[in-house]
C-alpha positions in Angstrom: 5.0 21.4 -0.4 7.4 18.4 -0.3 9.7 17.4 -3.0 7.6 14.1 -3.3 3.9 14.6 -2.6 2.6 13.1 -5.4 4.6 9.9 -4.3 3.5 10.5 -0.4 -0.1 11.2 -1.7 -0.2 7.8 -4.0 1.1 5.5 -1.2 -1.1 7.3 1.6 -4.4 6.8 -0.3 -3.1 3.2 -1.6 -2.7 2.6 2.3 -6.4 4.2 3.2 -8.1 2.0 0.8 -7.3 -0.8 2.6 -7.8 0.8 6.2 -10.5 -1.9 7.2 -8.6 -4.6 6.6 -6.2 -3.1 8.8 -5.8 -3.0 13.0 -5.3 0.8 13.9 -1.7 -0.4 15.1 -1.1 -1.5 11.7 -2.5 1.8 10.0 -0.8 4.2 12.2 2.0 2.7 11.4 2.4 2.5 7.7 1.3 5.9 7.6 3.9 7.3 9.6 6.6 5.3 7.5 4.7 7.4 4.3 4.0 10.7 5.7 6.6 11.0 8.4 9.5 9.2 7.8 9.6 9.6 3.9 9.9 5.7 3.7 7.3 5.0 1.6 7.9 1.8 -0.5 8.3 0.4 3.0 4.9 1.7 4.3 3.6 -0.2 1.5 5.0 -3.3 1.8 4.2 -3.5 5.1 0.7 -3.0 4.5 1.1 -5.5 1.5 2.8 -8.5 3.9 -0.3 -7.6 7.1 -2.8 -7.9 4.3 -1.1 -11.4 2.8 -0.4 -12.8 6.6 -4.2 -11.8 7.2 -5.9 -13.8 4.6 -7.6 -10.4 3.1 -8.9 -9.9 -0.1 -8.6 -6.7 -1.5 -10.6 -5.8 -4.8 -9.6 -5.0 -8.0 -10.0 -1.1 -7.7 -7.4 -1.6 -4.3 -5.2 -3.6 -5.5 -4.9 -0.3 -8.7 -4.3 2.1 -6.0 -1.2 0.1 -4.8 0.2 -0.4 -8.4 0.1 3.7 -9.1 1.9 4.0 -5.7 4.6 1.4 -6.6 4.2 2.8 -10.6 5.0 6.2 -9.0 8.2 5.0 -7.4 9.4 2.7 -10.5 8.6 0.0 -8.6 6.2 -2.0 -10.4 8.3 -5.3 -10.6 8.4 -5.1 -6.8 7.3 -8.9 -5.7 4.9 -7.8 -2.7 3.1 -6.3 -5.7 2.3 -9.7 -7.6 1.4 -11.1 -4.2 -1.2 -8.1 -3.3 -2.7 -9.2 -6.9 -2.9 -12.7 -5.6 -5.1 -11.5 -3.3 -7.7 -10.0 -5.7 -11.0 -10.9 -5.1 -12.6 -12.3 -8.6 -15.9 -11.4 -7.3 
């Protein structure tokens, strides 16, 4: 088991929850920065700055999955953060 899979496994379902907002490009990606390439702040803000350049509304429950991820790696004042919240749908 790797040093970090609770980090790997908060940032890789953070990332899945959002799959269909996602090209497969775009997915395949991220998820090899996470799960491959142990770069996973940058999987995530990846996925954060598609989702933002996309238009995409994410909901409430989606947008929780990203802040454990970033919570996880002490990240939680990380500024793609506040913009995936932007993108919270109120409905």
């Amino acid at each position: 088991m790797h040093k970090y899979q609770n980090i790997i496994d908060q940032c890789d379902q953070a990332t899945r929850s959002v799959s269909a907002l996602l090209d497969e490009s775009q997915l395949n990606d991220a998820l090899d920065y996470i799960n491959k390439f142990d770069e996973w702040k940058l999987g995530l803000e990846f996925v954060i700055d598609w989702l933002v350049e996309g238009g995409a509304k994410v909901s409430d429950m989606q947008y929780q999955l990203f802040h454990l991820a970033f919570e996880s790696m002490n990240c939680t004042n990380d500024s793609r953060l506040l913009q995936l919240k932007l993108l919270c749908d109120p409905a």
